[in-house]
PyMOL CGO cylinders between C-alpha atoms (Angstrom):
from pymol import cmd
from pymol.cgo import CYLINDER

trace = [
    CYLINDER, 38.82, -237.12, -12.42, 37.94, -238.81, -15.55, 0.3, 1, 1, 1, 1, 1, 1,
    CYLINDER, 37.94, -238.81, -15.55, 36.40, -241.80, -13.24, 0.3, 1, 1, 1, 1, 1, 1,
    CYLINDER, 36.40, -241.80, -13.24, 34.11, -239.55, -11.13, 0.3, 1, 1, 1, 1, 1, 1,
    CYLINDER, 34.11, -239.55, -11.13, 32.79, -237.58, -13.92, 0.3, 1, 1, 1, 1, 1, 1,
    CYLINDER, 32.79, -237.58, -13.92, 31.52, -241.16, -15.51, 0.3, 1, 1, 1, 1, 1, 1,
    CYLINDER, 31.52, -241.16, -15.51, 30.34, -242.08, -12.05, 0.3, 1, 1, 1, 1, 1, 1,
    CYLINDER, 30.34, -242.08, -12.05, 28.39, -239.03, -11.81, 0.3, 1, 1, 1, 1, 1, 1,
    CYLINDER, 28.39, -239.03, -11.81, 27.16, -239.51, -15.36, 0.3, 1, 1, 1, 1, 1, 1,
    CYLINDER, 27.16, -239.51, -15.36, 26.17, -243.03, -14.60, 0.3, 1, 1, 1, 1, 1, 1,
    CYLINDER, 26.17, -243.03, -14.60, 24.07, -242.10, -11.62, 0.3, 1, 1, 1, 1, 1, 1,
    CYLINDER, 24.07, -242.10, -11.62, 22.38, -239.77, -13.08, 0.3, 1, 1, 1, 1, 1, 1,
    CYLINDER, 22.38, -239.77, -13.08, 21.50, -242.18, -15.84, 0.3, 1, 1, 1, 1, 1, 1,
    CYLINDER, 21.50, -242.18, -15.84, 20.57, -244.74, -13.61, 0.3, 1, 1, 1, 1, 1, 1,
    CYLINDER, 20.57, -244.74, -13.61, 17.88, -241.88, -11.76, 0.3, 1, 1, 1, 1, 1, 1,
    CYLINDER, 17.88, -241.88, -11.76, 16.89, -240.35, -14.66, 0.3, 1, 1, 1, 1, 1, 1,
    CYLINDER, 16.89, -240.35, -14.66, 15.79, -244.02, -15.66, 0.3, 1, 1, 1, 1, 1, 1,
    CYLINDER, 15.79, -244.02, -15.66, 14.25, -244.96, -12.18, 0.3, 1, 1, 1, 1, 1, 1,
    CYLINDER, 14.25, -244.96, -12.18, 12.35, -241.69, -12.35, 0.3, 1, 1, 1, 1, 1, 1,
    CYLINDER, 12.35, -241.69, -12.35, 10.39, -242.38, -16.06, 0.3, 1, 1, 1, 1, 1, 1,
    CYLINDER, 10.39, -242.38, -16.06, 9.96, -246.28, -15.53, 0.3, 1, 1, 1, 1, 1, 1,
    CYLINDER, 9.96, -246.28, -15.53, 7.98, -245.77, -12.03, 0.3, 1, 1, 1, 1, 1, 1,
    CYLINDER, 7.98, -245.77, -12.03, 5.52, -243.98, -14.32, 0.3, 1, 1, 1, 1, 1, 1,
    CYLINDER, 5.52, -243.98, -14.32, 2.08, -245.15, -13.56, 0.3, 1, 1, 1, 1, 1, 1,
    CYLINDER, 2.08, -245.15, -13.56, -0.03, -245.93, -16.53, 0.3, 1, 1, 1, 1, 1, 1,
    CYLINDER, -0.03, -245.93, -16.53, -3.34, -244.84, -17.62, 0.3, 1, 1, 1, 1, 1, 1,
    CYLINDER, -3.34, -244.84, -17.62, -5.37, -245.32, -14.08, 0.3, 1, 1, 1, 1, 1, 1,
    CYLINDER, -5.37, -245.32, -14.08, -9.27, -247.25, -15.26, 0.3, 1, 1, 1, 1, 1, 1,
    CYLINDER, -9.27, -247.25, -15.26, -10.62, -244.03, -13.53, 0.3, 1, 1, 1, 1, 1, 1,
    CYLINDER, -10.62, -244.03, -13.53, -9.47, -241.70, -16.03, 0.3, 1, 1, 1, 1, 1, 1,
    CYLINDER, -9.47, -241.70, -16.03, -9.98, -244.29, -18.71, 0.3, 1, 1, 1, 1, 1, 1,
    CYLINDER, -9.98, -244.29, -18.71, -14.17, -244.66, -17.47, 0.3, 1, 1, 1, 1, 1, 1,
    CYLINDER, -14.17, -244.66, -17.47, -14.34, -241.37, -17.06, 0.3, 1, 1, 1, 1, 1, 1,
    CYLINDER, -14.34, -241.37, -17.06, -13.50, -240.45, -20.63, 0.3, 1, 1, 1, 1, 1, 1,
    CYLINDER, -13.50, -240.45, -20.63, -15.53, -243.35, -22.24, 0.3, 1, 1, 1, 1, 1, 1,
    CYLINDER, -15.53, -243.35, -22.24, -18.59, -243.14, -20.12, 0.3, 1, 1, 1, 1, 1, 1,
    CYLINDER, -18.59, -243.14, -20.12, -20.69, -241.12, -22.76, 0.3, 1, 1, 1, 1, 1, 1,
    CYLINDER, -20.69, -241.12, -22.76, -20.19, -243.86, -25.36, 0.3, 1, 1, 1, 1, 1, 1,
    CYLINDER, -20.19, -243.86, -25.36, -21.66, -246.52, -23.63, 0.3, 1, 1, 1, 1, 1, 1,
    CYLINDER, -21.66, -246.52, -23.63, -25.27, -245.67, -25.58, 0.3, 1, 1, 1, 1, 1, 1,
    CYLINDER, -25.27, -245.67, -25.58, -23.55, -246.41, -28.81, 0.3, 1, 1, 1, 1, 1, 1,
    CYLINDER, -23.55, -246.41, -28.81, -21.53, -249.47, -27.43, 0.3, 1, 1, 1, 1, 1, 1,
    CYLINDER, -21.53, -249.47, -27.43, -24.59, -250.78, -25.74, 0.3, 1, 1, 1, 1, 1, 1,
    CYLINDER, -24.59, -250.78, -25.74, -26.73, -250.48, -29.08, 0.3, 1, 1, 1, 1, 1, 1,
    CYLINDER, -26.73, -250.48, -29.08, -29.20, -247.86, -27.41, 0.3, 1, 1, 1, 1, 1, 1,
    CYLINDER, -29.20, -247.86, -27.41, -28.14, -245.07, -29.72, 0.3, 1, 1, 1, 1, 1, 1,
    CYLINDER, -28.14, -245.07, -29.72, -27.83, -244.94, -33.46, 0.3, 1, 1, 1, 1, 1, 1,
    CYLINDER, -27.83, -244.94, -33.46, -24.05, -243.31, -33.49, 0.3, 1, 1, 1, 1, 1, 1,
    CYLINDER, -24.05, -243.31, -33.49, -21.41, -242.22, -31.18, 0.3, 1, 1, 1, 1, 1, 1,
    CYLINDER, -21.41, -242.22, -31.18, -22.34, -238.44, -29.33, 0.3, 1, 1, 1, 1, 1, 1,
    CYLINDER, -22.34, -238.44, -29.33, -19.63, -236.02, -29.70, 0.3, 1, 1, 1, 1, 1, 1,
    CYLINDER, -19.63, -236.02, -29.70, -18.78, -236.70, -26.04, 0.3, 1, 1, 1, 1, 1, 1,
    CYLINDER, -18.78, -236.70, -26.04, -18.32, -240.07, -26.81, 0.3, 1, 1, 1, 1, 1, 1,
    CYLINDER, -18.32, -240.07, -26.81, -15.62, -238.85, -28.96, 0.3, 1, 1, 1, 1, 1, 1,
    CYLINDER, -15.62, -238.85, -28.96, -14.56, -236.03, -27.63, 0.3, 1, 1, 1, 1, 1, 1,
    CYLINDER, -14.56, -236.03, -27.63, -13.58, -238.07, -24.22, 0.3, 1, 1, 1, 1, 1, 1,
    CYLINDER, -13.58, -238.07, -24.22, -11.89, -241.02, -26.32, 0.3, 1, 1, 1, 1, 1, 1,
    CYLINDER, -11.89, -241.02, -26.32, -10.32, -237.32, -28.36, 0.3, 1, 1, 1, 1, 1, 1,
    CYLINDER, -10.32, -237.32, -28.36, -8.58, -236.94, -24.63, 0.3, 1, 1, 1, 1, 1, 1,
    CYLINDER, -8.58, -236.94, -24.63, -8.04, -240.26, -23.43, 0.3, 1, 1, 1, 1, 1, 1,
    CYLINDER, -8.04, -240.26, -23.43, -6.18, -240.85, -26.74, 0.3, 1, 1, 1, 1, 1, 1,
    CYLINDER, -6.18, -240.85, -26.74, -3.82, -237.69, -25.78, 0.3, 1, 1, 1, 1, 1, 1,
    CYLINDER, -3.82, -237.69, -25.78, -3.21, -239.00, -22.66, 0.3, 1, 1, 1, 1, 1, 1,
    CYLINDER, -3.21, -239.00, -22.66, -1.40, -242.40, -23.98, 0.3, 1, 1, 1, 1, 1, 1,
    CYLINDER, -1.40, -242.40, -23.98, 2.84, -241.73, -23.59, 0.3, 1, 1, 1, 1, 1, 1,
    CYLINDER, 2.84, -241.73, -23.59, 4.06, -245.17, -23.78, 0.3, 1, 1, 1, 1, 1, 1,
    CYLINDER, 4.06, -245.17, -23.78, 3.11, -248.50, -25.02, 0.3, 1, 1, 1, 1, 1, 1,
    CYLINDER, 3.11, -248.50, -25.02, 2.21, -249.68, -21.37, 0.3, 1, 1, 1, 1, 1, 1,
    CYLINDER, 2.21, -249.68, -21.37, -0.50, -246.59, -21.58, 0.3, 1, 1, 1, 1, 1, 1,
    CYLINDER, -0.50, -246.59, -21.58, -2.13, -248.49, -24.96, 0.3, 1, 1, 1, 1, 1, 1,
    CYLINDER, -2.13, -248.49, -24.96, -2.40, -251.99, -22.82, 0.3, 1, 1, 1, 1, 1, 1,
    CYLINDER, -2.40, -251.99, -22.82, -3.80, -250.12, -19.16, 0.3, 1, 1, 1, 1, 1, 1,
    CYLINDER, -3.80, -250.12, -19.16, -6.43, -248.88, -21.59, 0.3, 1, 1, 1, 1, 1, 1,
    CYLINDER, -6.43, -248.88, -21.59, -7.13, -251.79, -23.24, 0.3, 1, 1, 1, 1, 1, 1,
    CYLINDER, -7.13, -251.79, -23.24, -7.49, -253.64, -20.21, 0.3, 1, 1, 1, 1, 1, 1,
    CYLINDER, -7.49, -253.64, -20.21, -9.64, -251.18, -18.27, 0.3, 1, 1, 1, 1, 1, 1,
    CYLINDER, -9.64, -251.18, -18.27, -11.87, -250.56, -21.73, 0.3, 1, 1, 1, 1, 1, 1,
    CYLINDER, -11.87, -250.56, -21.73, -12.18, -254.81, -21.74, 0.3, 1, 1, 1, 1, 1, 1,
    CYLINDER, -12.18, -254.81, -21.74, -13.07, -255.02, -17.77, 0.3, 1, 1, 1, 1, 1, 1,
    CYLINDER, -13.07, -255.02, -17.77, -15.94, -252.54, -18.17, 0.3, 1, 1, 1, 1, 1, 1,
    CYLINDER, -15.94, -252.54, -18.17, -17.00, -254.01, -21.33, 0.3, 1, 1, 1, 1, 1, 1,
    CYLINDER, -17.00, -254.01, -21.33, -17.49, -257.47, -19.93, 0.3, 1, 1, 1, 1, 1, 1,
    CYLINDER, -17.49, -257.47, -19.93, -19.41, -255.90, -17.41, 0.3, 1, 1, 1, 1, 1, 1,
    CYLINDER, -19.41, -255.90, -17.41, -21.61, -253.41, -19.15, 0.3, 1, 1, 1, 1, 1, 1,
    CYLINDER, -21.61, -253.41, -19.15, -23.09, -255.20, -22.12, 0.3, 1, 1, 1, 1, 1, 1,
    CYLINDER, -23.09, -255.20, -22.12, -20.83, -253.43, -24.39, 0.3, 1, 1, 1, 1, 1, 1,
    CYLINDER, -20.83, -253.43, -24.39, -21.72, -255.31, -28.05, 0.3, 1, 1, 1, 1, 1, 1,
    CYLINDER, -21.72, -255.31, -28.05, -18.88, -255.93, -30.38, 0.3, 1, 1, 1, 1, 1, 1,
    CYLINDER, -18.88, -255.93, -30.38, -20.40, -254.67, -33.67, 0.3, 1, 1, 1, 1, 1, 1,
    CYLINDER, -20.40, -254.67, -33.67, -20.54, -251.25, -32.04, 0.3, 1, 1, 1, 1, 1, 1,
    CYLINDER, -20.54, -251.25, -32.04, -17.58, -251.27, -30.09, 0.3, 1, 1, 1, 1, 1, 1,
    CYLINDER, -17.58, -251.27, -30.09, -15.61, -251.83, -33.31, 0.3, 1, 1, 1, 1, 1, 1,
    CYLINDER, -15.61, -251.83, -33.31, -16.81, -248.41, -35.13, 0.3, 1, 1, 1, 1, 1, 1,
    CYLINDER, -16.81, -248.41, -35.13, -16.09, -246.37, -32.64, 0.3, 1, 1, 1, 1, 1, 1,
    CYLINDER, -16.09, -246.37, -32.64, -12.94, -245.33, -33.50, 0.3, 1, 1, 1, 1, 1, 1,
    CYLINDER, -12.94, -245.33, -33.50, -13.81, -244.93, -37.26, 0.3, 1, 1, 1, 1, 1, 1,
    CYLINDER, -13.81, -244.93, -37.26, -16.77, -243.23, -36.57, 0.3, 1, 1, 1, 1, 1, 1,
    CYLINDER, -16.77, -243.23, -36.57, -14.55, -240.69, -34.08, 0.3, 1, 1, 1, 1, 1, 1,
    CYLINDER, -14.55, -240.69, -34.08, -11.99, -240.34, -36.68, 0.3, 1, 1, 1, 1, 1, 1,
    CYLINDER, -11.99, -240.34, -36.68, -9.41, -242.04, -34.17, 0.3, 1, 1, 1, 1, 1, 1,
    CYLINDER, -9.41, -242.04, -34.17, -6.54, -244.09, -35.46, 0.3, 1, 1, 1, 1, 1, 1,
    CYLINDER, -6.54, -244.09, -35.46, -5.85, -247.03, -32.87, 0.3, 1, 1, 1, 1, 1, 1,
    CYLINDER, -5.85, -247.03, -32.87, -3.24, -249.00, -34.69, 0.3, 1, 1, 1, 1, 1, 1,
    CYLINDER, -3.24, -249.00, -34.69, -5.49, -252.77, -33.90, 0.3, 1, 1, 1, 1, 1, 1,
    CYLINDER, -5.49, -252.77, -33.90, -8.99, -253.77, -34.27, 0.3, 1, 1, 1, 1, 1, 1,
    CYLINDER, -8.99, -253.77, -34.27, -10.94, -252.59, -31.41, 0.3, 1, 1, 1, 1, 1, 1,
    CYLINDER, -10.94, -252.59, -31.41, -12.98, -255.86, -30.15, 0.3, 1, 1, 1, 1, 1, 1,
    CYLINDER, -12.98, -255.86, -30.15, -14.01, -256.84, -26.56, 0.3, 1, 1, 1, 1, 1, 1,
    CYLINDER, -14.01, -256.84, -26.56, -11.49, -259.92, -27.63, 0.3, 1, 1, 1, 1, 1, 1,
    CYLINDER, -11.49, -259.92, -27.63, -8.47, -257.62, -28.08, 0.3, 1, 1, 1, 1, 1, 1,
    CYLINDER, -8.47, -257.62, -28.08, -5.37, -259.30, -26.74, 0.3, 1, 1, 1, 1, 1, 1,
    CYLINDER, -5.37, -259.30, -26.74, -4.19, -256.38, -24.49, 0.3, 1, 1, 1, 1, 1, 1,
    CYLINDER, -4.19, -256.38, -24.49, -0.73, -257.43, -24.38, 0.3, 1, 1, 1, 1, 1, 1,
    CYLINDER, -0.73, -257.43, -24.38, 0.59, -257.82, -27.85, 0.3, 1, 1, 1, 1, 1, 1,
]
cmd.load_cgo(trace, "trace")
């Protein structure tokens, strides 16, 4: 009895584990989507960040649950900055400037993965 009821535990361990690892991470849609009104600031063309600016990194920021979250964001905030003419002086006062704590410096030469 003793031996099934640590089988049973087991599975159920193993599932529960299968079930929050298959989690997908932050998808770049959701991540554009809630940047997209700070690209003025990040681009130079306005003089500070809008409140939607903000208020969208405000949400994307509640979104992260894990670790892997942080790096899926970093990496789809680094694609579209490559591609967008997103300036580094800018980029890196966002957060400040939307009273945001990241935990790294925010650069278009993060290392995503560390």
């Amino acid at each position: 009895m003793k031996s099934l009821l640590f089988s049973m535990l087991f599975l159920l361990s193993f599932l529960f584990f299968l079930a929050n690892s298959g989690e997908a991470a932050v998808p770049c849609t959701t991540v554009d989507a809630n940047a997209a009104a700070c690209l003025g600031f990040a681009t130079g063309m306005a003089a500070k960040p809008s409140s939607a600016c903000c208020d969208g990194l405000q949400q994307l920021a509640q979104t992260v649950k894990s670790v892997e979250d942080k790096k899926a964001i970093c990496r789809c905030l680094k694609v579209s900055a490559k591609s967008l003419g997103i300036q580094d002086r800018f980029l890196s006062r966002i957060p400040r400037a939307c009273n945001i704590k990241v935990g790294f410096p925010v650069s278009v030469n993060t290392n995503c993965e560390t």
